[in-house]
N, CA, C and O atoms as a GROMACS GRO file, in nm:
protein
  528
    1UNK      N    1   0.198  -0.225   2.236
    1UNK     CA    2   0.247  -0.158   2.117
    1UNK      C    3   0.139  -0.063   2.068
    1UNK      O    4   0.022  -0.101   2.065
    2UNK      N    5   0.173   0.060   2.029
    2UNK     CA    6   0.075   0.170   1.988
    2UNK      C    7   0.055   0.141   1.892
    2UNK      O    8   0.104   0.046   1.831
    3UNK      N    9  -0.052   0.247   1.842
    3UNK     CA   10  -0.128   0.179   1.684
    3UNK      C   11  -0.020   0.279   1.599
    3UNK      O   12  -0.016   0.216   1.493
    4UNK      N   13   0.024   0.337   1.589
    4UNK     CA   14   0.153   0.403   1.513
    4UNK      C   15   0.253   0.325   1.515
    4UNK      O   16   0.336   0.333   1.426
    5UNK      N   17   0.261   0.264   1.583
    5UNK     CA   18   0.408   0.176   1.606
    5UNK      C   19   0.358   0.032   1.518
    5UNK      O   20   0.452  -0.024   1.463
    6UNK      N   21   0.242  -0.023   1.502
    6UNK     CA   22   0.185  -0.132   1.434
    6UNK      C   23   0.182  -0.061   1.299
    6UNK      O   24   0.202  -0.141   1.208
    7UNK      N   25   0.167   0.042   1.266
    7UNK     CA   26   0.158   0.135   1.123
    7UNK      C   27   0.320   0.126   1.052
    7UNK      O   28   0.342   0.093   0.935
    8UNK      N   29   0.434   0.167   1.165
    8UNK     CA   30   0.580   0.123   1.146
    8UNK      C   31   0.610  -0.001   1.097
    8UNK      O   32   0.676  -0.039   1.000
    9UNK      N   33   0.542  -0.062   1.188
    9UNK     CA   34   0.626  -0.237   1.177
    9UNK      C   35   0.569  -0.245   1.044
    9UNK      O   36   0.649  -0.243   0.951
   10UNK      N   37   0.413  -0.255   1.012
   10UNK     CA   38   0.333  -0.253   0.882
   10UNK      C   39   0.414  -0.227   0.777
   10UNK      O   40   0.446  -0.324   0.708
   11UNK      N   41   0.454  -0.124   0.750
   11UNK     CA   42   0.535  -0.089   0.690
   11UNK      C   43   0.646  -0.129   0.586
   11UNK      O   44   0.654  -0.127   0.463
   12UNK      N   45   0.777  -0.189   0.751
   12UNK     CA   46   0.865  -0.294   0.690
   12UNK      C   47   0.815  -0.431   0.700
   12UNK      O   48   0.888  -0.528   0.719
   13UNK      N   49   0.683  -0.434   0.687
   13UNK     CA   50   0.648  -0.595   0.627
   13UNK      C   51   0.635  -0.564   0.474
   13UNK      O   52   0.708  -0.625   0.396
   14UNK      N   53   0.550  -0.475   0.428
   14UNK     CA   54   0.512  -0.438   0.302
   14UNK      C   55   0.630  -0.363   0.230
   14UNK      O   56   0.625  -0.358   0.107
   15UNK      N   57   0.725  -0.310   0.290
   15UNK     CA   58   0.856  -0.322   0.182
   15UNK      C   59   0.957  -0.429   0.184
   15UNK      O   60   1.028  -0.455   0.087
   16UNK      N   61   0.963  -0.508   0.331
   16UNK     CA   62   1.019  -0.641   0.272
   16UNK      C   63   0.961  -0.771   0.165
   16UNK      O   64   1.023  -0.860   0.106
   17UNK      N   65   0.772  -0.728   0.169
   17UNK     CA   66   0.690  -0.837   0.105
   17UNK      C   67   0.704  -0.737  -0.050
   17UNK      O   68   0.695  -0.801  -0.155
   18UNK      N   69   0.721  -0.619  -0.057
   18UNK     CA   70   0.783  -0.592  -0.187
   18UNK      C   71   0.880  -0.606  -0.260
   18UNK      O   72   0.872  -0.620  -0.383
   19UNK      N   73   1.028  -0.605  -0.167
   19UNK     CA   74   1.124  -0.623  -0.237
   19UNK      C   75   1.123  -0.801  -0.295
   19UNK      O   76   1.147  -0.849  -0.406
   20UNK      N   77   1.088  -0.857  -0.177
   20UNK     CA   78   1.096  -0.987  -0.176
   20UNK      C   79   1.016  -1.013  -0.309
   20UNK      O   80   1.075  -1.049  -0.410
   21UNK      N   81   0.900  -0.997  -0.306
   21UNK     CA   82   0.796  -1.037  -0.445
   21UNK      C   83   0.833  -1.039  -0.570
   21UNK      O   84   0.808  -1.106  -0.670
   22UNK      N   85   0.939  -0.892  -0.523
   22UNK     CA   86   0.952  -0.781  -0.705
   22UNK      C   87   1.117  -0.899  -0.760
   22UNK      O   88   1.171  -0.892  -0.870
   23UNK      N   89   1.154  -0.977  -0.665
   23UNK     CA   90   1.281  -1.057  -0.653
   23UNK      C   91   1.214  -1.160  -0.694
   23UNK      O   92   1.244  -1.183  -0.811
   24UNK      N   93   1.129  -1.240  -0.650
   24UNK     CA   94   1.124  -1.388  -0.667
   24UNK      C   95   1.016  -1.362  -0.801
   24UNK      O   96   0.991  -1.467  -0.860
   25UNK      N   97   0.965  -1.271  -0.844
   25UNK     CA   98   0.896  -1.249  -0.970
   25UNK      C   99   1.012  -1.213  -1.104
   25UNK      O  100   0.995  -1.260  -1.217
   26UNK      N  101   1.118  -1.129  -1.071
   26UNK     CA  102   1.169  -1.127  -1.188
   26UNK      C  103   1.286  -1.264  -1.207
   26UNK      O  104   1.347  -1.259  -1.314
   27UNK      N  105   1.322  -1.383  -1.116
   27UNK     CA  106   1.413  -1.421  -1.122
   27UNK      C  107   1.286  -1.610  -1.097
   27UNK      O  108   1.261  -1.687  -1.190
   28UNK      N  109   1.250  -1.622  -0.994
   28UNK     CA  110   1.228  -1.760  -1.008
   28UNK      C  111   1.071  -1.748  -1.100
   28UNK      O  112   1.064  -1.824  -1.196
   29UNK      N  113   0.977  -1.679  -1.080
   29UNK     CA  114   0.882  -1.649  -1.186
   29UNK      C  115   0.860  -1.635  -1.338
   29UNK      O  116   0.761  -1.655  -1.408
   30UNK      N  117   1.020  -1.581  -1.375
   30UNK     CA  118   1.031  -1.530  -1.501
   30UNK      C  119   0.972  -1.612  -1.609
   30UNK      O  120   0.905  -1.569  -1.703
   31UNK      N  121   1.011  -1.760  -1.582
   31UNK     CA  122   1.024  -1.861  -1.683
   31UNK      C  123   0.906  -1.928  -1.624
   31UNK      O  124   0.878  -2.015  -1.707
   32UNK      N  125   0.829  -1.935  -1.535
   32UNK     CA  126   0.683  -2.006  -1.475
   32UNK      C  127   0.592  -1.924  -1.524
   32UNK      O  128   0.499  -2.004  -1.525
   33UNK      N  129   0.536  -1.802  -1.577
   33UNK     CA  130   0.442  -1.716  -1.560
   33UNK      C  131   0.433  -1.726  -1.719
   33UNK      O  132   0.525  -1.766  -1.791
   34UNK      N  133   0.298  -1.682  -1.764
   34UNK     CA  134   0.263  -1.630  -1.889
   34UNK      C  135   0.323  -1.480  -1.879
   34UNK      O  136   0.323  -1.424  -1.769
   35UNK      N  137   0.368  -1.421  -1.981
   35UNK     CA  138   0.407  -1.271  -1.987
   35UNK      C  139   0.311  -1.184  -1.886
   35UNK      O  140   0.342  -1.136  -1.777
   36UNK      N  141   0.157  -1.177  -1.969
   36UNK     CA  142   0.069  -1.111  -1.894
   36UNK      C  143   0.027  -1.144  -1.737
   36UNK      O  144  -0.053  -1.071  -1.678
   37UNK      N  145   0.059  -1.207  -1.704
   37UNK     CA  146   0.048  -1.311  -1.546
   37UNK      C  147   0.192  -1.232  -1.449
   37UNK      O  148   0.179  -1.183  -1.337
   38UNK      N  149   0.318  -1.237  -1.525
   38UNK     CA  150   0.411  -1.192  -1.448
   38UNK      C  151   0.393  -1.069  -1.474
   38UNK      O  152   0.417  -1.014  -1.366
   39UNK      N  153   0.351  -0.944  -1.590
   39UNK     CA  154   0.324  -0.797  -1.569
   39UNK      C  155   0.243  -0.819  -1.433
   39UNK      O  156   0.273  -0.738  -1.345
   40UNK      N  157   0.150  -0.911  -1.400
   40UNK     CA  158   0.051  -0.850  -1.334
   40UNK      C  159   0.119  -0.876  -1.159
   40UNK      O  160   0.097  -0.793  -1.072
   41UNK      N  161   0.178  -0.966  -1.139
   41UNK     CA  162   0.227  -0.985  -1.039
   41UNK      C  163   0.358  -0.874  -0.994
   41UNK      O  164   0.399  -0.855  -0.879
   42UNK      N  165   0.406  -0.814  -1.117
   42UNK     CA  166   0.485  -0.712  -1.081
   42UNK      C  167   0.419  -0.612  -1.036
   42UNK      O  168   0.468  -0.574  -0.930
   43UNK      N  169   0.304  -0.534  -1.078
   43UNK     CA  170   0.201  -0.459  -1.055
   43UNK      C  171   0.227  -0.432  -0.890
   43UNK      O  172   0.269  -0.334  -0.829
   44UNK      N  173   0.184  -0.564  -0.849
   44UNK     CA  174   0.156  -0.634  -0.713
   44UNK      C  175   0.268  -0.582  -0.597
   44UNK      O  176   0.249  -0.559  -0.478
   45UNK      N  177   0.386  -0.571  -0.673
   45UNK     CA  178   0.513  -0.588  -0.587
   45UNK      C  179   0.536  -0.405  -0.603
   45UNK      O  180   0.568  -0.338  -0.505
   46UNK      N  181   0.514  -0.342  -0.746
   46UNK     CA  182   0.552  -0.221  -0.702
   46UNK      C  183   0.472  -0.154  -0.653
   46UNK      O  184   0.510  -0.050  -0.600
   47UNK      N  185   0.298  -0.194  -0.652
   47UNK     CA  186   0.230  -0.078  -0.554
   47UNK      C  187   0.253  -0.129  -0.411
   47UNK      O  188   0.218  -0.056  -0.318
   48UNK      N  189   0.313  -0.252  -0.386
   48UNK     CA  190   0.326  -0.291  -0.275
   48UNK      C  191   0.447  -0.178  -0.204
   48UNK      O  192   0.434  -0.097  -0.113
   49UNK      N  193   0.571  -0.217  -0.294
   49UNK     CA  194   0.668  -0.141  -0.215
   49UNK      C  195   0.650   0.006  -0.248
   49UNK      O  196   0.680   0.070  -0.147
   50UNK      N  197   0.610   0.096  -0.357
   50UNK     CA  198   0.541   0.172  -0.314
   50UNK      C  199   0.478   0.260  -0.200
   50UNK      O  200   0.511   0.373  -0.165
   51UNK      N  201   0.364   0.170  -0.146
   51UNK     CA  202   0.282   0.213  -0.078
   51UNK      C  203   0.314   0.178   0.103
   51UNK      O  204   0.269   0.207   0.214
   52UNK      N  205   0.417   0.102   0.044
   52UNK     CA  206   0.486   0.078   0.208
   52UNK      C  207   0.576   0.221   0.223
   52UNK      O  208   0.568   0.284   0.329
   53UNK      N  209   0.637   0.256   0.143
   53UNK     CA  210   0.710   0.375   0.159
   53UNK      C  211   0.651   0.484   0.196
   53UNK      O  212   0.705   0.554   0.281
   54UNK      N  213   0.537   0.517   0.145
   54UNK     CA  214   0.487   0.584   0.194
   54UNK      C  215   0.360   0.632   0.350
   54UNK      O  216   0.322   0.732   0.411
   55UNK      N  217   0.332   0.431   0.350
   55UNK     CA  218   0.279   0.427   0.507
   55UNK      C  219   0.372   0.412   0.588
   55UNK      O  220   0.350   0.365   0.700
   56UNK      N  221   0.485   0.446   0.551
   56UNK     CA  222   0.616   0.476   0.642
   56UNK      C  223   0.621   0.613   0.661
   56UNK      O  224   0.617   0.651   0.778
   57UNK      N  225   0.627   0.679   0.590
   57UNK     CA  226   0.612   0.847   0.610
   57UNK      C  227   0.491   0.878   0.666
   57UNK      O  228   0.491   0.970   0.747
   58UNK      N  229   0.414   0.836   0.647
   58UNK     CA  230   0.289   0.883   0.699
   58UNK      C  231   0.261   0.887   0.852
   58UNK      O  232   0.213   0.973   0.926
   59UNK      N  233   0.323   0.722   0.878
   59UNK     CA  234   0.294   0.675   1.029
   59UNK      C  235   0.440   0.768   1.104
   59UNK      O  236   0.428   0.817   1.216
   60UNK      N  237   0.539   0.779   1.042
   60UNK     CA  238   0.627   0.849   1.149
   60UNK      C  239   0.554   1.021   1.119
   60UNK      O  240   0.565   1.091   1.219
   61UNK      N  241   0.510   1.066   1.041
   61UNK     CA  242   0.442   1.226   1.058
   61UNK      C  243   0.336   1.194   1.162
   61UNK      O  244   0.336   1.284   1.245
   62UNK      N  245   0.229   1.085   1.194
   62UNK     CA  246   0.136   1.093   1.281
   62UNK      C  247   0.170   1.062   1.400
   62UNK      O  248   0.101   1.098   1.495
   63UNK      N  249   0.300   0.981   1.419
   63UNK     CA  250   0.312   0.969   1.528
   63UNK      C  251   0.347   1.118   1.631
   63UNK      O  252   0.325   1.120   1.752
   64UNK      N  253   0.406   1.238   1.550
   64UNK     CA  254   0.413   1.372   1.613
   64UNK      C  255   0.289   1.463   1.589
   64UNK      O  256   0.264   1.564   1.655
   65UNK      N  257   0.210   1.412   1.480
   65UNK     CA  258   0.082   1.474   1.489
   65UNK      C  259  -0.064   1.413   1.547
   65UNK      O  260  -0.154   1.467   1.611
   66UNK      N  261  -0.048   1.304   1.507
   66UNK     CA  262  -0.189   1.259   1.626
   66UNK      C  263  -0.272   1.328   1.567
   66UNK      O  264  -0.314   1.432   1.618
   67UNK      N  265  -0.319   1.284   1.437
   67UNK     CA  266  -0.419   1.346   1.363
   67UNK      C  267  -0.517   1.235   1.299
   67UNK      O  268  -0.462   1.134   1.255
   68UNK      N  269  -0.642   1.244   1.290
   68UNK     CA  270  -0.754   1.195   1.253
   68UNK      C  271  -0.731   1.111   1.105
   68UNK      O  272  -0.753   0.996   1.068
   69UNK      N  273  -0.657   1.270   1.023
   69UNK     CA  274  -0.687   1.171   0.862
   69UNK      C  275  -0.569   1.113   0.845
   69UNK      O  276  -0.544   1.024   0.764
   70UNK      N  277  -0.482   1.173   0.937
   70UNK     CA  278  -0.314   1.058   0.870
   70UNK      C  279  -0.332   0.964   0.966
   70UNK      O  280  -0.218   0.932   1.000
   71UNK      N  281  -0.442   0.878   1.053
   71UNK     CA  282  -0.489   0.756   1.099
   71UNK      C  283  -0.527   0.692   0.966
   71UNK      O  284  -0.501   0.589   0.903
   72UNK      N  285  -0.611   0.818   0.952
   72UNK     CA  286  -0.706   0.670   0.818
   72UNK      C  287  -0.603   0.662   0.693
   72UNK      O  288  -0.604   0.553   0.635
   73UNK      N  289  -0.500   0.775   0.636
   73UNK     CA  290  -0.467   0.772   0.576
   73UNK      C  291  -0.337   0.596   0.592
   73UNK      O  292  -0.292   0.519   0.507
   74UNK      N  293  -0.325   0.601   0.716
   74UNK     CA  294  -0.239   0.477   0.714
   74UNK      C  295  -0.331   0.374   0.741
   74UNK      O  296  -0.316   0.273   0.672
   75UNK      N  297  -0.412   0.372   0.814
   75UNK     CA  298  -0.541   0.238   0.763
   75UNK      C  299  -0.547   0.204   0.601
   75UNK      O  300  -0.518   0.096   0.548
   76UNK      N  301  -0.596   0.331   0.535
   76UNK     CA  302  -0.614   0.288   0.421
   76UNK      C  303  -0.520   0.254   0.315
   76UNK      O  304  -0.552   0.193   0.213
   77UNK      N  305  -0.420   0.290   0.337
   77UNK     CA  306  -0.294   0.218   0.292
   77UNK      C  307  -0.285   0.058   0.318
   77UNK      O  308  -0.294  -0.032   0.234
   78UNK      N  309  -0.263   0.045   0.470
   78UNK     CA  310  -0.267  -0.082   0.495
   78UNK      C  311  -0.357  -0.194   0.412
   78UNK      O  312  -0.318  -0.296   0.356
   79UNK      N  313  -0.466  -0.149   0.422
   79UNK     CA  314  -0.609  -0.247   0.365
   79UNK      C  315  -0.573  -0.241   0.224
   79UNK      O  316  -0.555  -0.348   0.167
   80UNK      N  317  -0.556  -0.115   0.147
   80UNK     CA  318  -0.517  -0.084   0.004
   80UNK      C  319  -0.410  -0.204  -0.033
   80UNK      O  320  -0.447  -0.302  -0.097
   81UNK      N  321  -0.250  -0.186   0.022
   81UNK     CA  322  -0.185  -0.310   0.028
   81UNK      C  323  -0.223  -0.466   0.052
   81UNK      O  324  -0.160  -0.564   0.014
   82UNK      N  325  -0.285  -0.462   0.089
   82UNK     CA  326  -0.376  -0.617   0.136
   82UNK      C  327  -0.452  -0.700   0.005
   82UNK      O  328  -0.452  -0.811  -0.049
   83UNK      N  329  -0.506  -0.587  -0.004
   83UNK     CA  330  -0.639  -0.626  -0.121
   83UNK      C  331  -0.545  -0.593  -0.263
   83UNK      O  332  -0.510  -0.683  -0.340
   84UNK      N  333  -0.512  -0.447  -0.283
   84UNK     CA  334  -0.452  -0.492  -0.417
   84UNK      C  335  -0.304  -0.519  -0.443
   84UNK      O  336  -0.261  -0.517  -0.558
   85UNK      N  337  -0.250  -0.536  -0.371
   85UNK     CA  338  -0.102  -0.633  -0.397
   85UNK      C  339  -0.165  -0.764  -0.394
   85UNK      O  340  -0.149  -0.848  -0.482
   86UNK      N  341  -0.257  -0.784  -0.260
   86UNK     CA  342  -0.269  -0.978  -0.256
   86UNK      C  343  -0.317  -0.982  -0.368
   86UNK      O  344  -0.256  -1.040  -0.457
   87UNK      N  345  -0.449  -0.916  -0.396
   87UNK     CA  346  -0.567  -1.014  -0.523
   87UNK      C  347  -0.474  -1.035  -0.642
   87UNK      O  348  -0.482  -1.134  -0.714
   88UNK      N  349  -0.377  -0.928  -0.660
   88UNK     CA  350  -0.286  -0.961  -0.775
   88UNK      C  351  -0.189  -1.072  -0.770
   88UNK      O  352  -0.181  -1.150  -0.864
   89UNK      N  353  -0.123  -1.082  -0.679
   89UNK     CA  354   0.003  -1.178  -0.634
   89UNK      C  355  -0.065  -1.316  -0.639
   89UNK      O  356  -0.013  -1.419  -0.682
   90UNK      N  357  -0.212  -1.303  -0.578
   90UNK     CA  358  -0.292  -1.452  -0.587
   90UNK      C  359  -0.330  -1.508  -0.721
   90UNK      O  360  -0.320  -1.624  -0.759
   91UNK      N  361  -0.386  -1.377  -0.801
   91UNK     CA  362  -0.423  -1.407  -0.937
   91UNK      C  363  -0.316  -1.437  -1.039
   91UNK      O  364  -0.338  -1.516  -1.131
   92UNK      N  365  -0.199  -1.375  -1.024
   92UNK     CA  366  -0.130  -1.407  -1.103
   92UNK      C  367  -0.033  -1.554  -1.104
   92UNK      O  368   0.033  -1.599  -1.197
   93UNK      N  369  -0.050  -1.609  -0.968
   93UNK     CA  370   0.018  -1.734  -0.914
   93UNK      C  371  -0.126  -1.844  -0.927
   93UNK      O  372  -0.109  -1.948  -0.863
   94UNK      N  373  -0.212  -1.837  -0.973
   94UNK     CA  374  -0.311  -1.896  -0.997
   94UNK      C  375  -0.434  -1.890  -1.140
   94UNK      O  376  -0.522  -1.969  -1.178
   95UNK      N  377  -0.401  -1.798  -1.174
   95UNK     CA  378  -0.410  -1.787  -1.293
   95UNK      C  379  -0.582  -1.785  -1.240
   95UNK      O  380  -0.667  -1.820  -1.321
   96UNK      N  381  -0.629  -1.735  -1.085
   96UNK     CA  382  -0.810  -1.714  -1.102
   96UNK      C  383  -0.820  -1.576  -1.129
   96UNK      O  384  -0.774  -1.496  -1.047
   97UNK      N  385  -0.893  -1.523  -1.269
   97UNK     CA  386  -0.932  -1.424  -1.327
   97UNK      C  387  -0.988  -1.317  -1.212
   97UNK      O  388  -0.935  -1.214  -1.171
   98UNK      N  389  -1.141  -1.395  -1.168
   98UNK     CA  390  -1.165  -1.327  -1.140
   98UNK      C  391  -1.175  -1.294  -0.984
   98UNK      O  392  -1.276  -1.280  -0.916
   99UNK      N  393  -1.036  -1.285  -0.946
   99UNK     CA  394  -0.963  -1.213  -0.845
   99UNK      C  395  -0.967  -1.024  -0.897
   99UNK      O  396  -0.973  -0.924  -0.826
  100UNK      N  397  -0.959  -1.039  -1.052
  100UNK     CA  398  -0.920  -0.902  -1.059
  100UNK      C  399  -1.032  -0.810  -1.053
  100UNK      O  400  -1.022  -0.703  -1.114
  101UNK      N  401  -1.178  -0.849  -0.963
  101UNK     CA  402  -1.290  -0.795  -0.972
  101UNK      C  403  -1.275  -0.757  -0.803
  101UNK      O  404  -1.356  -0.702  -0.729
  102UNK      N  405  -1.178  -0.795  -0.784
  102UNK     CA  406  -1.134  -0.799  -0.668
  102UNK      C  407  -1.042  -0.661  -0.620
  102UNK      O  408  -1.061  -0.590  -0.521
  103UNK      N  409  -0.937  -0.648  -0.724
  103UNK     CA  410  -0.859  -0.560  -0.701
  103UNK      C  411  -0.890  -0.427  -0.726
  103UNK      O  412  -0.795  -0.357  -0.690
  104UNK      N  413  -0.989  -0.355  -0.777
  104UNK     CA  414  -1.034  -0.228  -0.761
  104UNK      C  415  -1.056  -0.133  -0.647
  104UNK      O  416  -1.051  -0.011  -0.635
  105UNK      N  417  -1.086  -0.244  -0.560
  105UNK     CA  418  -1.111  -0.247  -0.390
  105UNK      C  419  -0.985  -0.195  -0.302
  105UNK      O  420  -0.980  -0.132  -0.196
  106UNK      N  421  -0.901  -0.239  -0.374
  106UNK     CA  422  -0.747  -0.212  -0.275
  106UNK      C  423  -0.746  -0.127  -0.338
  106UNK      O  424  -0.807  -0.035  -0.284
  107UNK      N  425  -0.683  -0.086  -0.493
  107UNK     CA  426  -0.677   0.083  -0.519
  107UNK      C  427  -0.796   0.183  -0.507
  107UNK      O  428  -0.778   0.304  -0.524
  108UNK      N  429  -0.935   0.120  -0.473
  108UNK     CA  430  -0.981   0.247  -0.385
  108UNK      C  431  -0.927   0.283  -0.274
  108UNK      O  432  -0.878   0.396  -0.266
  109UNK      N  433  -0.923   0.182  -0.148
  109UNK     CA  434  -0.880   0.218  -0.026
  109UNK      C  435  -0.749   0.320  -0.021
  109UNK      O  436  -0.719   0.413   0.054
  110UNK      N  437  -0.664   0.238  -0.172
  110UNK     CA  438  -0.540   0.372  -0.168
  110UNK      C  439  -0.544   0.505  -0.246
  110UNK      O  440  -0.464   0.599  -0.236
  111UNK      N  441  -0.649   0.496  -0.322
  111UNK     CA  442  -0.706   0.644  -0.322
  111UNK      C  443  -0.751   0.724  -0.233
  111UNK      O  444  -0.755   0.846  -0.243
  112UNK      N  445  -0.798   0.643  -0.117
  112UNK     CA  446  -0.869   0.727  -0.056
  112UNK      C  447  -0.759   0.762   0.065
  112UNK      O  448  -0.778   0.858   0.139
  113UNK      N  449  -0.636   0.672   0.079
  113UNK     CA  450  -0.523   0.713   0.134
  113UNK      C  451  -0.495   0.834   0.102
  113UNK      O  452  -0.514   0.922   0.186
  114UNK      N  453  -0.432   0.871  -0.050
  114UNK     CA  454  -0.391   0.974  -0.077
  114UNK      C  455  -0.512   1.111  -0.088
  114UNK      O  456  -0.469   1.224  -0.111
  115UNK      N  457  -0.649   1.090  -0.071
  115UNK     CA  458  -0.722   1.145  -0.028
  115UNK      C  459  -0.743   1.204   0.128
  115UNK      O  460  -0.775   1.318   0.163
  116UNK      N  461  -0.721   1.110   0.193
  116UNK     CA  462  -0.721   1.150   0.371
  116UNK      C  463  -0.578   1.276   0.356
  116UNK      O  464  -0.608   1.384   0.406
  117UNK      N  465  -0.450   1.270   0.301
  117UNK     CA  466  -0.334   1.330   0.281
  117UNK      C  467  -0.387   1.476   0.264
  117UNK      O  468  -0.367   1.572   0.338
  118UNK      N  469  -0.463   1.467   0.146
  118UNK     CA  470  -0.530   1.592   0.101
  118UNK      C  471  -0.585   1.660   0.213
  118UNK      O  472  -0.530   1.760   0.261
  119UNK      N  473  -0.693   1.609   0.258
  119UNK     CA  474  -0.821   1.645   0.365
  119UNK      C  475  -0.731   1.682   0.496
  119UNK      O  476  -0.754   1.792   0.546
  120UNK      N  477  -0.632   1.604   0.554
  120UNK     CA  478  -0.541   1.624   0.660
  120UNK      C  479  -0.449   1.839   0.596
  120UNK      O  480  -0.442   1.943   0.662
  121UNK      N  481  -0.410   1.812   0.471
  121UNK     CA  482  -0.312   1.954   0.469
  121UNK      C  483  -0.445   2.056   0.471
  121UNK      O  484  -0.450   2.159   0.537
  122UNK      N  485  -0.560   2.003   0.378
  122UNK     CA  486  -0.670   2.131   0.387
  122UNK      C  487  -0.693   2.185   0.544
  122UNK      O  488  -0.711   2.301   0.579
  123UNK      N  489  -0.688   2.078   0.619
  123UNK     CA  490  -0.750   2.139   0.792
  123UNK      C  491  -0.640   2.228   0.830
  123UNK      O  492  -0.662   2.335   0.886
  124UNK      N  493  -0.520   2.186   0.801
  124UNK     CA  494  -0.446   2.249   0.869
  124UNK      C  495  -0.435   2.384   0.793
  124UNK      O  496  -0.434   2.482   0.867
  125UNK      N  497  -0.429   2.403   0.682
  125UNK     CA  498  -0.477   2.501   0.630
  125UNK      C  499  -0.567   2.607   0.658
  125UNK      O  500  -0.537   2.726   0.668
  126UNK      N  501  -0.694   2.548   0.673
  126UNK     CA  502  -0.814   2.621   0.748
  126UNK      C  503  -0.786   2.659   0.880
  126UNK      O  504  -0.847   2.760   0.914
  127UNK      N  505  -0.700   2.603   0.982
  127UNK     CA  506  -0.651   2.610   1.081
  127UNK      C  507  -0.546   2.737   1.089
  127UNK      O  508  -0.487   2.790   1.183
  128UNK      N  509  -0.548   2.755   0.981
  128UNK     CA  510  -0.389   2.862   0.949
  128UNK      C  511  -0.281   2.774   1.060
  128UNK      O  512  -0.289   2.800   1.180
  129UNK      N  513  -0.176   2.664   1.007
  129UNK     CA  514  -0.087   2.625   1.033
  129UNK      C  515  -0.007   2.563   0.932
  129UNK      O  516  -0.034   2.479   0.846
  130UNK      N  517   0.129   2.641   0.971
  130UNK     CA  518   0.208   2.572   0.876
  130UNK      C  519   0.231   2.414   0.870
  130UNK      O  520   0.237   2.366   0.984
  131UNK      N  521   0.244   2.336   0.787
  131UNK     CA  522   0.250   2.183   0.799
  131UNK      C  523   0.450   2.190   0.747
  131UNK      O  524   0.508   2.213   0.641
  132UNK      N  525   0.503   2.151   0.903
  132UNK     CA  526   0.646   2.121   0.878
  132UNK      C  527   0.656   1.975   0.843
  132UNK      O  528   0.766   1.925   0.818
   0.00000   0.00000   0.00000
């Protein structure tokens, strides 16, 4: 299996582990969670599904471009999803605080997702090519 094709599957794990989350948080969670505990676990579920949507677009554009930053740009998605959907989904089902010293880490990695995005249209730019 190619590493684009592991970026795919990736993908529909992190929008099924979104829909699924953003489901069992507003319906079996509702009445288990402190208010602020279930905001935070929702957090969890929409940068999750989110960011799956978009390492879905990303990985089917690289798979016809075969480009450097929309690699990292779906690495860093991936890891981004990992770290800050989990540390949240963990913290908020456990109530350990300081998980959330934790989660800054995943929304860097997905900054720096939507950063590689950037750096990928500038080359092609400099390249003089249109980006279809």
């Amino acid at each position: 299996m190619s590493v684009n094709s592991r970026f795919i599957m990736s993908a529909g794990v992190f929008g099924l582990l979104g829909v699924a989350s953003g489901a069992f948080g507003a319906h079996a969670l509702k009445e288990m969670l402190a208010p602020d505990l279930l905001a935070i676990f929702k957090t969890g579920s929409t940068y999750c599904l989110q960011h799956a949507i978009v390492l879905l677009a990303v990985s089917l554009y690289q798979q016809r471009e075969q480009n450097q930053w929309l690699r990292r740009a779906c690495w860093s998605f991936s890891i981004g999803i990992c770290i800050f959907s989990g540390s949240l989904w963990t913290l908020a089902l456990t109530n350990t605080r300081w998980l959330g010293a934790i989660t800054p880490f995943g929304g860097l990695a997905l900054l720096w997702g939507w950063s590689c995005i950037v750096l990928y249209t500038r080359q092609k730019v400099r390249e003089n090519h249109d980006i279809d």
